[in-house]
MARSEGU-933084 format. One record per residue (C-alpha): residue number from 1; residue in three letters; y, z, x negated. Coordinates in steps of 0.5 Angstrom, whole numbers. Each point is the difference from the previous one (the first is absolute). Layout:
REM MARSEGU-933084
[r NUM; 'ALA'; [Y; Z; X]]
...
//
This chain:
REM MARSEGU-933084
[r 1; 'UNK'; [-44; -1; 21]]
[r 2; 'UNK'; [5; -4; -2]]
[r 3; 'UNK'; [5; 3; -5]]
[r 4; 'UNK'; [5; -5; -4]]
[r 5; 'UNK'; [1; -1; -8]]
[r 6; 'UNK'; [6; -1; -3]]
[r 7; 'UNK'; [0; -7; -3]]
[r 8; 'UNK'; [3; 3; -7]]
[r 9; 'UNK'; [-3; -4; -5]]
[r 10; 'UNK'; [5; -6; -1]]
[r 11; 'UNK'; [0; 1; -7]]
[r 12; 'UNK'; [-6; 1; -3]]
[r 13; 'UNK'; [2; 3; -7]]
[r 14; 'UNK'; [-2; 5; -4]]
[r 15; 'UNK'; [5; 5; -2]]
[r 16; 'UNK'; [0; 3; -8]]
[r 17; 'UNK'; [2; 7; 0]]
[r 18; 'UNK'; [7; 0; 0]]
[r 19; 'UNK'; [4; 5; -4]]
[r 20; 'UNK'; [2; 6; 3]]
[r 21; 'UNK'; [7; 2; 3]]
[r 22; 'UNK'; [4; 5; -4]]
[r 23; 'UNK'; [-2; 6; 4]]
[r 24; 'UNK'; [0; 7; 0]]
[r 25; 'UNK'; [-7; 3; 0]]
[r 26; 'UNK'; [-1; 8; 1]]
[r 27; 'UNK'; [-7; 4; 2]]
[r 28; 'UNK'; [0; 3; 6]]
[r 29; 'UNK'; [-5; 6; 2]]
[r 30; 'UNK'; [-3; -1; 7]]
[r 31; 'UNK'; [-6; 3; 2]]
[r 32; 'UNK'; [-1; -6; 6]]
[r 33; 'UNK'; [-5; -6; -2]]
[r 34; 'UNK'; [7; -3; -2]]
[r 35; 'UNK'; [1; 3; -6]]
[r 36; 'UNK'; [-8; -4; -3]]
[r 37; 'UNK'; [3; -7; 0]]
[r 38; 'UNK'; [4; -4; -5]]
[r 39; 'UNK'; [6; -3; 5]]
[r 40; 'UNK'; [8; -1; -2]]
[r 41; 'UNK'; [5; -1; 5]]
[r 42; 'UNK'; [-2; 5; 4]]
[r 43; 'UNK'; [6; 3; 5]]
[r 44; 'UNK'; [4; 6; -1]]
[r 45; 'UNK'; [4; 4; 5]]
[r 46; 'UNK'; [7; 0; 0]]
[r 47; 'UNK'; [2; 6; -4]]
[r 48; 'UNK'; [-5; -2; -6]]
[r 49; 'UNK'; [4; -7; -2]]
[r 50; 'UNK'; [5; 3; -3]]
[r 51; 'UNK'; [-6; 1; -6]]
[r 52; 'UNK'; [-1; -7; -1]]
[r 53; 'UNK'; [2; -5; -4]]
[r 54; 'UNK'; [6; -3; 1]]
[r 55; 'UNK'; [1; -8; -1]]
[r 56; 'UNK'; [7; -3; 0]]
[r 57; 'UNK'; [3; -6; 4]]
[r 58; 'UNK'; [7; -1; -1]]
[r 59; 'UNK'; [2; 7; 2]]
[r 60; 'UNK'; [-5; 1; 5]]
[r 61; 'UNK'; [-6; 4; -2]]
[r 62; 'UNK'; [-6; -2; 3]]
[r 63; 'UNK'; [-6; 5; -1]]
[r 64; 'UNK'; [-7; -1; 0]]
[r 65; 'UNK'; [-5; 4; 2]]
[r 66; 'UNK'; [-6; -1; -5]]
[r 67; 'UNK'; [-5; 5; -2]]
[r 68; 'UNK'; [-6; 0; -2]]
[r 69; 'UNK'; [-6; 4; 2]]
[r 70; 'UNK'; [-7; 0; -4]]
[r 71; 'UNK'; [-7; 0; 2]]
[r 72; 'UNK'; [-7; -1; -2]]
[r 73; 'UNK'; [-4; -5; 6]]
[r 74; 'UNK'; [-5; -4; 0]]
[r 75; 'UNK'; [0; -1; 8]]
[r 76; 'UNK'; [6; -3; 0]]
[r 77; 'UNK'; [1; -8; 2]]
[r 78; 'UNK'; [5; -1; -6]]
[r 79; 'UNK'; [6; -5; 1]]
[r 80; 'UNK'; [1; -4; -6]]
[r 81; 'UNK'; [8; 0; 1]]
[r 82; 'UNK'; [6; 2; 3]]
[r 83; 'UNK'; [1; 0; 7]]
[r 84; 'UNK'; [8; 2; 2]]
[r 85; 'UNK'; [1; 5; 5]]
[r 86; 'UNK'; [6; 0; 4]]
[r 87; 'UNK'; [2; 6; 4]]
[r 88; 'UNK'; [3; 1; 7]]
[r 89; 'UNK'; [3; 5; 5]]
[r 90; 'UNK'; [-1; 4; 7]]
[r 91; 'UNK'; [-7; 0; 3]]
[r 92; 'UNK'; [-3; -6; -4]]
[r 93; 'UNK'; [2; 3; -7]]
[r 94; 'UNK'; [-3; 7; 2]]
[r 95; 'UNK'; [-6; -5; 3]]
[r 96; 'UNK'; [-1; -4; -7]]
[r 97; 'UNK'; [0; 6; -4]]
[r 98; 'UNK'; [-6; 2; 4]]
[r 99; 'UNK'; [-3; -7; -1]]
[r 100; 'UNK'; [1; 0; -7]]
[r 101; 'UNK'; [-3; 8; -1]]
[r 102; 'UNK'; [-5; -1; 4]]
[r 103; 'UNK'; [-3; -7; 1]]
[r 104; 'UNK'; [1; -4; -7]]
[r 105; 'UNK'; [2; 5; -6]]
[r 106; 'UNK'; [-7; 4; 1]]
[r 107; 'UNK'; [-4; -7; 0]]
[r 108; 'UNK'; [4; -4; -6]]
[r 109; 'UNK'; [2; 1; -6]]
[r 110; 'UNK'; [7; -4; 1]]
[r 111; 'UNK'; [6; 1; -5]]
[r 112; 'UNK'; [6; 0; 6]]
[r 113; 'UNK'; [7; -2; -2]]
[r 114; 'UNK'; [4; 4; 5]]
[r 115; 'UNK'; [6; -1; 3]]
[r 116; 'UNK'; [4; 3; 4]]
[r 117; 'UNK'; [4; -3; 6]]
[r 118; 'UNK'; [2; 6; 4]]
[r 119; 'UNK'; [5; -2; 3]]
[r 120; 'UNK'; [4; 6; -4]]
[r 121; 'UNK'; [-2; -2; -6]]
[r 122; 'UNK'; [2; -8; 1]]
[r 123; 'UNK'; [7; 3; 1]]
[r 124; 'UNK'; [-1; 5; -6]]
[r 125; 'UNK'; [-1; -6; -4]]
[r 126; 'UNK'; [5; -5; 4]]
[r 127; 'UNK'; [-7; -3; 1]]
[r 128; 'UNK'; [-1; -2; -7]]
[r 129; 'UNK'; [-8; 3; 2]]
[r 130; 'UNK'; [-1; -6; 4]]
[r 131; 'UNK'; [2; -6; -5]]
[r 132; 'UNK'; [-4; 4; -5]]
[r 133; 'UNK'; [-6; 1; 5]]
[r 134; 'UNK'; [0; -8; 2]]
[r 135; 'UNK'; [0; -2; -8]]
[r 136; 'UNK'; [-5; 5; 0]]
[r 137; 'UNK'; [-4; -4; 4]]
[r 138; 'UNK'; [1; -6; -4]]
[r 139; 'UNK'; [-2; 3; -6]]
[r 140; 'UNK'; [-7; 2; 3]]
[r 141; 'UNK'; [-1; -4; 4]]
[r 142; 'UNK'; [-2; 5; 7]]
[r 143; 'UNK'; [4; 4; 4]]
[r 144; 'UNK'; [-2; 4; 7]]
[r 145; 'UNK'; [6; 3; 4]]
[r 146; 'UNK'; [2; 5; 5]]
[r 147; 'UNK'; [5; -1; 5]]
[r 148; 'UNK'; [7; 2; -1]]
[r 149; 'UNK'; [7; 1; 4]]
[r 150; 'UNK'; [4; -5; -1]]
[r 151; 'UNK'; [7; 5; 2]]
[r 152; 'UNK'; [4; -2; 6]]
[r 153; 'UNK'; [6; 3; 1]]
[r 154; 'UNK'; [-2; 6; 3]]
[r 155; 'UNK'; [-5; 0; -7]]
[r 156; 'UNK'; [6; 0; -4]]
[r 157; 'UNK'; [3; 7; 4]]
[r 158; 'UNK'; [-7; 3; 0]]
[r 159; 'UNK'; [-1; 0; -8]]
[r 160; 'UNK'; [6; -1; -2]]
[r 161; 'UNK'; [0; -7; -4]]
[r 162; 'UNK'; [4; -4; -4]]
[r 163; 'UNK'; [-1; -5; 3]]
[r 164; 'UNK'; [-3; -4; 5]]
[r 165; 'UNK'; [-5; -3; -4]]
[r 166; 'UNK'; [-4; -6; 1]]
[r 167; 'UNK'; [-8; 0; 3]]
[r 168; 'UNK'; [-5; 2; -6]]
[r 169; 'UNK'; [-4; -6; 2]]
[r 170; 'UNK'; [5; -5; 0]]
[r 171; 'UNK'; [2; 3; -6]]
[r 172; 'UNK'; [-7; -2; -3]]
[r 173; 'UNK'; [-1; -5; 3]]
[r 174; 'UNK'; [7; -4; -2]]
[r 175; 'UNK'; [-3; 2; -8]]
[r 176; 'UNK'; [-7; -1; 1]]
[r 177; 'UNK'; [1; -8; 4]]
[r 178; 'UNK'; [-6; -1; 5]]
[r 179; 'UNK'; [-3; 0; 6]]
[r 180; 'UNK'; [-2; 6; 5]]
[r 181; 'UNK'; [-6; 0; 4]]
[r 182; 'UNK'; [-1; 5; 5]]
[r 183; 'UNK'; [-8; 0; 3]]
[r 184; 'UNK'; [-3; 4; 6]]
[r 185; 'UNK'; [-5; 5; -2]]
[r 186; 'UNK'; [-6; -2; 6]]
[r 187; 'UNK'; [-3; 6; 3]]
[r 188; 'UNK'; [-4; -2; 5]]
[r 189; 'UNK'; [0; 6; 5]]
[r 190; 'UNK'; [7; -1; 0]]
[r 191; 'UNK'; [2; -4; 6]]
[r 192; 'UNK'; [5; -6; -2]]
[r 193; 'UNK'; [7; 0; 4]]
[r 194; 'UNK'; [-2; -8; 0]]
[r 195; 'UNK'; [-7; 1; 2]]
[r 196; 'UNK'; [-2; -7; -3]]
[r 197; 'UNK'; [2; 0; -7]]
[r 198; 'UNK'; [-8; 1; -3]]
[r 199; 'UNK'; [2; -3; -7]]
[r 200; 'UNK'; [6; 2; -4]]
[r 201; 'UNK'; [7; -2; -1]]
[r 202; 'UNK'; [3; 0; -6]]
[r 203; 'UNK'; [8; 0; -1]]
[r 204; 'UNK'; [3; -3; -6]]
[r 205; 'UNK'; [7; 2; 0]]
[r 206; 'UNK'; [4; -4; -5]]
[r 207; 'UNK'; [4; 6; -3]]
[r 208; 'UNK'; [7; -3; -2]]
[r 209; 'UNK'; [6; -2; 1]]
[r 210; 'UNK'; [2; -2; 8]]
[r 211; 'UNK'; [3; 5; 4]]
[r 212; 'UNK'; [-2; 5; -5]]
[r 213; 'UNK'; [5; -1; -5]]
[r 214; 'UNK'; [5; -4; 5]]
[r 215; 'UNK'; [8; 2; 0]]
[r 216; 'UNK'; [3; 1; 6]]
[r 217; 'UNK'; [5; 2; 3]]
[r 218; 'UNK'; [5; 1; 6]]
[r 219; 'UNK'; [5; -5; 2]]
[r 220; 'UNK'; [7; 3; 1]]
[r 221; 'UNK'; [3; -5; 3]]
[r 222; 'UNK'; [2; -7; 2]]
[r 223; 'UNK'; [-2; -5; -7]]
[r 224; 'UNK'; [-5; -5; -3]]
[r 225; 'UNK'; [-5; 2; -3]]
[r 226; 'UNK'; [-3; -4; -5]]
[r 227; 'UNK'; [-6; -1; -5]]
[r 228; 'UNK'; [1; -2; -7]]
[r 229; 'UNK'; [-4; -2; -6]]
[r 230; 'UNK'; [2; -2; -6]]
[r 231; 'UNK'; [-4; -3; -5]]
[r 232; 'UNK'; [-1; 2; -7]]
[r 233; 'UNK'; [5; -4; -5]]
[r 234; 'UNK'; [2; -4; 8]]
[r 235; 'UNK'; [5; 1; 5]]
[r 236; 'UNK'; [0; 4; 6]]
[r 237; 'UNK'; [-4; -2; 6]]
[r 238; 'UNK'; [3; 2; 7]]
[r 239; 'UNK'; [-4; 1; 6]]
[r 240; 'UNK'; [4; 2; 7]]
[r 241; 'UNK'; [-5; 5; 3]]
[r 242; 'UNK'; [5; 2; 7]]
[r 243; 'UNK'; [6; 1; 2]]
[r 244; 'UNK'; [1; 7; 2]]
[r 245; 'UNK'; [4; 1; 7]]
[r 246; 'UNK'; [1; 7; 0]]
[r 247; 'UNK'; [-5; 5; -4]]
[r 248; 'UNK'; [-7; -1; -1]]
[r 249; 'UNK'; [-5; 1; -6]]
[r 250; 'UNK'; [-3; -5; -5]]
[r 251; 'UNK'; [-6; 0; -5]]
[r 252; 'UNK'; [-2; -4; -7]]
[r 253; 'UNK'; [-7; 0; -1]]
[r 254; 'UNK'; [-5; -3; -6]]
[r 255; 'UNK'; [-6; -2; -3]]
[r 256; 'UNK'; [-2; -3; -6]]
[r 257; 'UNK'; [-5; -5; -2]]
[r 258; 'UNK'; [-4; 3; -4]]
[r 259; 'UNK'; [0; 7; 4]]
[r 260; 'UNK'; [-3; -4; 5]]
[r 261; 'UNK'; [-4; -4; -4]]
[r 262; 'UNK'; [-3; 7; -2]]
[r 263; 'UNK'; [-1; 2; 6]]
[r 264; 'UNK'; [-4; -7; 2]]
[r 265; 'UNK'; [-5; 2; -6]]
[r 266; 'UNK'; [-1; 7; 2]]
[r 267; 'UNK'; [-2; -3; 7]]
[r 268; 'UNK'; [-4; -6; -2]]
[r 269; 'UNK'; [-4; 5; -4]]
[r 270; 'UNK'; [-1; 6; 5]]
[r 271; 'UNK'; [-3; -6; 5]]
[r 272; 'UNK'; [-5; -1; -5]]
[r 273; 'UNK'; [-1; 7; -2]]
[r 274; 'UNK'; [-1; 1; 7]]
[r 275; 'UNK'; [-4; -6; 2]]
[r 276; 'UNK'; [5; -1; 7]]
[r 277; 'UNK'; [5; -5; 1]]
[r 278; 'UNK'; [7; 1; -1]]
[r 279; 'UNK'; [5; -2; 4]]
[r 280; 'UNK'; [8; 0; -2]]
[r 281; 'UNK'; [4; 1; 5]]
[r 282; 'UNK'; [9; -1; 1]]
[r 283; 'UNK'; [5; -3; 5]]
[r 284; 'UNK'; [1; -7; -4]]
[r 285; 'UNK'; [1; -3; 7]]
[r 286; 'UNK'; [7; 4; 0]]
[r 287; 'UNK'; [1; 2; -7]]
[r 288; 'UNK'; [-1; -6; -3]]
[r 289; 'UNK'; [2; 0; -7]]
[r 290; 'UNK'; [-1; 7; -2]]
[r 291; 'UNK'; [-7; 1; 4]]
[r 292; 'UNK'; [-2; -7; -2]]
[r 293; 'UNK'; [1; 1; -8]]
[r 294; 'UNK'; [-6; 6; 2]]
[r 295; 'UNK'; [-4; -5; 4]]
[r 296; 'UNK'; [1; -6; -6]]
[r 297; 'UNK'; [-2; 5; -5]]
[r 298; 'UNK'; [-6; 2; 3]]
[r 299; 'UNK'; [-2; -7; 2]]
[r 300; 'UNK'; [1; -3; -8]]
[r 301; 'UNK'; [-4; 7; -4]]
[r 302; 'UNK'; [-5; -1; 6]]
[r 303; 'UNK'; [-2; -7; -1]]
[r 304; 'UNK'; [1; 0; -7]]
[r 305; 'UNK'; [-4; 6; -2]]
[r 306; 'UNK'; [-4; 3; 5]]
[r 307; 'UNK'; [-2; -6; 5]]
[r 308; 'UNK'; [-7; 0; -3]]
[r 309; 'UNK'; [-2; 7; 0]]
[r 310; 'UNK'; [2; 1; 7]]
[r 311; 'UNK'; [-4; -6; 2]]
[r 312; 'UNK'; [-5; 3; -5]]
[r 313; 'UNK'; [-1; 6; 4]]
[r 314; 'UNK'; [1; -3; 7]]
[r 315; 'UNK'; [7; 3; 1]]
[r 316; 'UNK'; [6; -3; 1]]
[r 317; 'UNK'; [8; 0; 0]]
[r 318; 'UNK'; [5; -1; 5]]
[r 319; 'UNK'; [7; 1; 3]]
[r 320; 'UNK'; [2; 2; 6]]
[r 321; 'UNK'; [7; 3; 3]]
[r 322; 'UNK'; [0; 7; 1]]
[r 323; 'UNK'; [1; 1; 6]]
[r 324; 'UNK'; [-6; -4; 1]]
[r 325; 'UNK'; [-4; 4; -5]]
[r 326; 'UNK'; [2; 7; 3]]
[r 327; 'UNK'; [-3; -3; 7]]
[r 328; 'UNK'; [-7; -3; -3]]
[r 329; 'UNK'; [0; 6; -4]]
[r 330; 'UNK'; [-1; 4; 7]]
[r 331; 'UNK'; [-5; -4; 3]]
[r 332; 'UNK'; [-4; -1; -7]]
[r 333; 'UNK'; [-6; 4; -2]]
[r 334; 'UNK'; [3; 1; -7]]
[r 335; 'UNK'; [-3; -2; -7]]
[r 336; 'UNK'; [7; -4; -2]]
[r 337; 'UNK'; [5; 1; -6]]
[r 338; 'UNK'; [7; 0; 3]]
[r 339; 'UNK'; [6; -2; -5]]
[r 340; 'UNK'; [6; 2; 2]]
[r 341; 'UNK'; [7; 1; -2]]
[r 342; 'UNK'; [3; 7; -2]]
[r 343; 'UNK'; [3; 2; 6]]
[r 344; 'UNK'; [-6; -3; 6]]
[r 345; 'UNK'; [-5; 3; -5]]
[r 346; 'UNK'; [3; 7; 0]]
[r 347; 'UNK'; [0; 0; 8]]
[r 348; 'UNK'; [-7; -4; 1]]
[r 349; 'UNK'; [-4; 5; -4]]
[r 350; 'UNK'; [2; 5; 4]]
[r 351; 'UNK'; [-2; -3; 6]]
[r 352; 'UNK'; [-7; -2; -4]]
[r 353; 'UNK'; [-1; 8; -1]]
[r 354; 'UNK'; [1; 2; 7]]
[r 355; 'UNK'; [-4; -5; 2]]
[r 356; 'UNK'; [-5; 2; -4]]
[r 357; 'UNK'; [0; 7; 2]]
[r 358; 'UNK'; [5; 4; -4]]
[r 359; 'UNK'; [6; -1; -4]]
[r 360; 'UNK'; [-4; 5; -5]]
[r 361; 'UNK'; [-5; -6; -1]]
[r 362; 'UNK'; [3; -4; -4]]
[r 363; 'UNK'; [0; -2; -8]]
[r 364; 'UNK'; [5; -2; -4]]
[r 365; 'UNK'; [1; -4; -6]]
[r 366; 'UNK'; [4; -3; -5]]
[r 367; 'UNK'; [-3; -5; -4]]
[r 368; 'UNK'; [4; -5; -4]]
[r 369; 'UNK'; [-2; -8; 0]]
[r 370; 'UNK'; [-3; 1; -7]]
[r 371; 'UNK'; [-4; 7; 1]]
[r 372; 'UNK'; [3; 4; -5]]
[r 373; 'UNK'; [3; 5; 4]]
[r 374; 'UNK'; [-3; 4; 7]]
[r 375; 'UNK'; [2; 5; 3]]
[r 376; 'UNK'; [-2; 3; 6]]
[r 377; 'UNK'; [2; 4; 6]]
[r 378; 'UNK'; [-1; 3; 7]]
[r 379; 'UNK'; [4; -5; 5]]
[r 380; 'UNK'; [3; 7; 3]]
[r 381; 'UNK'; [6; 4; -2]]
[r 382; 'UNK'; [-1; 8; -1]]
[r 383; 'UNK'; [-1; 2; 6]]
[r 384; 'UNK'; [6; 4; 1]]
[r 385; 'UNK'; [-2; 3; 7]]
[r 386; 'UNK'; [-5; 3; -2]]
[r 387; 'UNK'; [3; 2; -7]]
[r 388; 'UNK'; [4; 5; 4]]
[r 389; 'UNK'; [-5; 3; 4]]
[r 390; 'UNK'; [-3; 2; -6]]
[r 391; 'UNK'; [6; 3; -3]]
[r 392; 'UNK'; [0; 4; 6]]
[r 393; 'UNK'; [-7; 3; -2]]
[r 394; 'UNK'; [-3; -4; 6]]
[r 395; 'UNK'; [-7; -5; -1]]
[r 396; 'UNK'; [1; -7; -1]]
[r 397; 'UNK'; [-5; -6; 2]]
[r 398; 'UNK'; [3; -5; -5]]
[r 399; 'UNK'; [-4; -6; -1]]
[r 400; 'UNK'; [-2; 0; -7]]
[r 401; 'UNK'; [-4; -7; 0]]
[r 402; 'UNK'; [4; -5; -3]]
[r 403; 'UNK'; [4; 5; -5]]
[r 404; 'UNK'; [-8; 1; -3]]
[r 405; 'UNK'; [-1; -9; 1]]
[r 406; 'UNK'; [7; 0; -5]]
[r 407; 'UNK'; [-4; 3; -4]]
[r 408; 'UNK'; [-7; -3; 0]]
[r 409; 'UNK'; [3; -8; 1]]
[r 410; 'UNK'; [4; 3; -7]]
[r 411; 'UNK'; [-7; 2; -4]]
[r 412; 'UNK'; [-3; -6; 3]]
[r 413; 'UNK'; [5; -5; -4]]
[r 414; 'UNK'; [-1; 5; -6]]
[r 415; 'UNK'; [-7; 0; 0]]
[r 416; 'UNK'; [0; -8; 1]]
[r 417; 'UNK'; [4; 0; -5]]
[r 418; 'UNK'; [-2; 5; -5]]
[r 419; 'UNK'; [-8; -4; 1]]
[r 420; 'UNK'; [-2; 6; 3]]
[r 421; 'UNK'; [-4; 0; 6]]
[r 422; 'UNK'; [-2; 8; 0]]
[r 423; 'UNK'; [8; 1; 2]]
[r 424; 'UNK'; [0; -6; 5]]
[r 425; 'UNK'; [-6; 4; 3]]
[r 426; 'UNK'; [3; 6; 1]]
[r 427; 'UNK'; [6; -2; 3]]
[r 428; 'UNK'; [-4; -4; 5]]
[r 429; 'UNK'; [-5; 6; 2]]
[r 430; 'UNK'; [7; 4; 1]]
[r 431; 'UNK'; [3; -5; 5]]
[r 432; 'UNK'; [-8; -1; 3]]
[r 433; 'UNK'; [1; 9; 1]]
[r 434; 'UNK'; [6; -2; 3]]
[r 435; 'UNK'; [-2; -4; 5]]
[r 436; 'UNK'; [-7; 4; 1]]
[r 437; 'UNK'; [2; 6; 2]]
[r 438; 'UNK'; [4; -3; 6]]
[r 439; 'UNK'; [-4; -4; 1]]
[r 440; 'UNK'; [-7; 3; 0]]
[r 441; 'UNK'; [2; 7; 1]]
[r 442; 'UNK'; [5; -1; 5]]
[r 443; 'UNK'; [5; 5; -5]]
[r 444; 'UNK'; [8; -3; 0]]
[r 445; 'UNK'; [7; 2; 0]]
[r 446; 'UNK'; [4; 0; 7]]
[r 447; 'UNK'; [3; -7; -1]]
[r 448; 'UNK'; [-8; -3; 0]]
[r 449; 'UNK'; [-2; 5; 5]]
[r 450; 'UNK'; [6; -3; 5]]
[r 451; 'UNK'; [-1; -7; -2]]
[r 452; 'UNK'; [-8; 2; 4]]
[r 453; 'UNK'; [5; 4; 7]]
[r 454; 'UNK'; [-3; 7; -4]]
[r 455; 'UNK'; [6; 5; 2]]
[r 456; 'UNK'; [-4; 7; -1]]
[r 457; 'UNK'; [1; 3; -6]]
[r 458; 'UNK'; [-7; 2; -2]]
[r 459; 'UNK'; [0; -9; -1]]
[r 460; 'UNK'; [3; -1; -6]]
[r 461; 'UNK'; [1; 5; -6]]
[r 462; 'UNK'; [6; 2; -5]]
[r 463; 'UNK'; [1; -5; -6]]
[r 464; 'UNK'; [-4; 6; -4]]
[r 465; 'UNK'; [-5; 0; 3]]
[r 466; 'UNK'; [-2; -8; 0]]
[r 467; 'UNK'; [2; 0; -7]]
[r 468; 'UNK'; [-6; 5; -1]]
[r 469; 'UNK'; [-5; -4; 4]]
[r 470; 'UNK'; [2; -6; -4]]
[r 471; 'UNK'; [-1; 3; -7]]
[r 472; 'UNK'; [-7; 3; 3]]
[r 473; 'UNK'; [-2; -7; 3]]
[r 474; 'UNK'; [3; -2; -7]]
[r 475; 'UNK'; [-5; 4; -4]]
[r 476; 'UNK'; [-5; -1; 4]]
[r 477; 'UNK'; [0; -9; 0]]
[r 478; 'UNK'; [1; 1; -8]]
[r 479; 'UNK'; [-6; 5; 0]]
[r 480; 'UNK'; [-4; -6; 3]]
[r 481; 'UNK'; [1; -5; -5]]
[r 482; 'UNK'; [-2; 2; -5]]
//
């Protein structure tokens, strides 16, 4: 069987028990296993946040959702320190409730951080909750996320908003800095769509700047556009960008250097982590000065600092232009690192997760080049569709593998941080669960069993039920280990 470990240990540290947040901690009844442990940071529903502690930033309140509930175990795995939970919405947010109250709160003693990025309570916040969750992952170290609506204009009229806010994610990631990795999740019995891909791809999307933090804007008439710099304390550079005939539309993008120069070490590490070359890829041949600055920047850490390690472990680096690297990516068997740039990385590792099977197969990570903050996270959205079938009382086969992978990636960084191998076994033996029973016992949800041409309803089973065949497998690999 092969199933894929995340590659999480680029700092190997261990952290002292950092001192609490301000919280408000209260005991609830339950007559549910819940109410046996010791975690904070459980979720509340909506109507109980009014009772919660109010912290302020600037005008807005931000809410956090700590409580604490007690519990006298031994059987637990303990997890040494926080891991900072952030909440999603639609399917995926009902989805990742039943992961944490099924799969992980029965088996560790886990304090969680918990914030709440609904979509609702963004706008509630004016989306302070989401800084806050991202200085909450610098402080511990670790975060796992659900998927979360980045509202469009309809979004916007659905829920009433204040305003369009931006992405969660790229939110974060702006805060945090790093590189995103997305890895497929290999179950063998699933065909793949490019049926020679046998080892796996694993993108590494530098998470900044380029189109993603471009401004543009539509050209309304004849003009001359132009590009200026001015240098500090110097005088004005211009450059002539077009002289407008008529309307048209015109863009300016950037990067930094030391962006990029993280983004080169965070892949660099990952290769070697991984054991498989790296290779970076852009269009250099047209975009000779911005693409060039990537492929220099590369080429320098490269043989400055990890040449011999790569020699060391038979691997190698190499750039390729792109459009090159998309077609030996096709032909390939797999067992390559990609590094590429923002926006080729967001398209790529799509393609990656279809051609491995399914979108609903794919990890995601953020790692900074320095090691000091992960956050991990399923590769899809919230799966609205579904959400609204749901809504109307109707079953849903949601795909619930890489929202339980963002969990496990997430305590696997913890637990090769923390030093404690329990905790990075149990997060292994959830995903090994995962893979196994659809793997050994042939039990999916509708997307897999599409992705093997089984369209009857008895081939696949609702997410419920697949989560209750992952839990008793779960139970049954801990029971044989010890």
């Amino acid at each position: 069987m092969s199933v894929l470990r995340s590659s999480s240990a680029f700092a190997r540290r261990s952290l002292a028990p950092p001192a609490p947040l301000s919280i408000s901690s209260r005991l609830l009844s339950s007559s549910s296993s819940i109410s046996k442990r010791t975690i904070s940071s459980v979720p509340l529903s909506r109507p109980q946040r009014l009772a919660t502690t109010s912290r302020w930033s600037g005008s807005t309140p931000t809410l956090y959702l700590h409580q604490s509930r007690t519990m006298a175990s031994e059987s637990k795995i303990k997890v040494k320190n926080p891991v900072v939970e952030l909440d999603g919405d639609e399917m995926t947010r009902i989805i990742w409730q039943d992961i944490r109250e099924k799969l992980i709160l029965p088996f560790l003693d886990i304090d969680l951080k918990y914030y709440d990025l609904g979509l609702e309570y963004r706008d509630q916040t004016d989306d302070q909750v989401t800084v806050d969750a991202a200085e909450a992952i610098k402080k511990y170290g670790v975060g796992v996320k659900c998927a979360t609506i980045t509202p469009d204009e309809a979004r916007v009229e659905e829920f009433k908003l204040k305003k369009m806010w931006l992405s969660p994610n790229g939110t974060i990631r702006n805060i945090l800095g790093g590189t995103v990795f997305r890895e497929p999740i290999i179950i063998p019995a699933i065909p793949r769509l490019v049926p020679g891909w046998n080892k796996p791809i694993v993108i590494g999307r530098h998470a900044f700047g380029d189109q993603y933090r471009a401004t543009d804007r539509v050209i309304p008439g004849p003009g001359k556009l132009e590009l200026v710099y001015t240098p500090e304390g110097g005088e004005p550079e211009r450059v002539q960008v077009f002289d407008f005939q008529g309307g048209g539309v015109t863009q300016c993008q950037y990067n930094t250097d030391d962006s990029i120069r993280g983004f080169a070490h965070a892949s660099f590490k990952m290769a070697l982590l991984k054991g498989l070359p790296l290779y970076m890829s852009t269009k250099n041949t047209i975009l000779k000065k911005y693409d060039g600055r990537f492929k220099d920047i590369f080429q320098e850490i490269y043989e400055k600092e990890y040449a011999k390690d790569f020699e060391a472990k038979k691997i190698w680096y190499e750039h390729r232009l792109i459009d090159d690297m998309v077609a030996q990516m096709i032909k390939s068997e797999g067992g390559f690192v990609m590094a590429l740039k923002n926006y080729d990385g967001d398209v790529q590792s799509d393609v990656v997760a279809q051609g491995f099977g399914s979108l609903g197969l794919m990890t995601s990570t953020l790692v900074t080049p320095d090691g000091e903050a992960f956050e991990a996270e399923a590769a899809h959205g919230t799966v609205t569709r579904h959400y609204r079938e749901h809504q109307k009382g109707r079953e849903t086969s949601t795909n619930p593998i890489a929202s339980i992978f963002a969990w496990t990636r997430g305590l696997v960084q913890r637990g090769q941080l923390d030093n404690t191998p329990d905790v990075v076994a149990f997060a292994e033996e959830l995903e090994r669960a995962c893979v196994e029973v659809v793997n050994d016992e042939g039990i999916m949800t509708k997307d897999l069993a599409l992705a093997l041409g089984k369209k009857e309803r008895e081939a696949w089973v609702t997410c419920k039920e697949y989560m209750a065949a992952v839990e008793r497998r779960l139970k049954a690999n801990l029971k044989a280990r010890l």
